[in-house]
N, C-alpha and C positions, 0 to 999 in steps of 0.2 A: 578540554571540557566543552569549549564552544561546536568542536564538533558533532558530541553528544545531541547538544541542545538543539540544534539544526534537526539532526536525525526526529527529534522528541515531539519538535514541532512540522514536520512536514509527515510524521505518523499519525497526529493526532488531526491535523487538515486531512489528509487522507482517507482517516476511518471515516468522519464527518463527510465527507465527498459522496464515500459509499453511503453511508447511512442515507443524504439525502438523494440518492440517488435511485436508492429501495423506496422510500417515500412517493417519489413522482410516480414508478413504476407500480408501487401501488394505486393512485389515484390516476394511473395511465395518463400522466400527463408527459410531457416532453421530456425525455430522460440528457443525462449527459454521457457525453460518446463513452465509448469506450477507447476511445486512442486517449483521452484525456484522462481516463481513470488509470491507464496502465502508465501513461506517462508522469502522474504522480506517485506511481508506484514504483518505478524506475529512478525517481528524483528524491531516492529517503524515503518514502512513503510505505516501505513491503508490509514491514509489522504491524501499521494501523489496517492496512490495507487486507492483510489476511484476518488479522481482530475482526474487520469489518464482513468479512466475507462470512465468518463463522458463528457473530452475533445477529446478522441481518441474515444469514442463510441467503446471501446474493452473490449471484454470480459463480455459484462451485458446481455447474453444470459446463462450462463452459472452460474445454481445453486452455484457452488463450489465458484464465485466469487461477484457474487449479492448477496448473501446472505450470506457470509463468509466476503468479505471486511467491511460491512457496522457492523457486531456484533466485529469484529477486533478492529476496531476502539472506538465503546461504552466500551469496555473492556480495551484499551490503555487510555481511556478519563477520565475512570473510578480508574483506578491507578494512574494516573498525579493527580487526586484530591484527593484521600485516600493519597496518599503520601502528598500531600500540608496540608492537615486538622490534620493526624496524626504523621508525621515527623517534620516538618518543624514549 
């Protein structure tokens, strides 16, 4: 279950990441990289991280992230069940 929780929390940092991230790039202020957004997308983060892509309409122009978040995520989906079938 804790590793749920980890996943729940590094989605919901994550959407938040995007979210303010959309913010700055609204107000064209200093945005945060993009090696930082996909690196918390890679670290637990895909679900919030596509949440965030689809509520904020940010970043789904861009290869690195339409098609990086959503394999992110089948691959996170995809170890939460090998671990539940073969650990647990």
């Amino acid at each position: 279950m804790a590793d749920l929780l980890i996943l729940y929390i590094a989605s919901i940092f994550t959407f938040m990441l995007y979210g303010w991230d959309k913010h700055l790039a609204i107000y064209d202020r200093s945005r945060v990289p993009e090696s930082i957004l996909m690196v918390f997308t890679l670290l637990g983060g895909a679900f919030g991280a596509l949440c965030g892509m689809i509520l904020f309409k940010h970043k789904v122009t861009k290869p690195l992230f339409y098609i990086g978040v959503p394999i992110a995520l089948a691959l996170q989906l995809a170890i939460i069940v090998l671990y539940r079938v073969f650990v647990l």
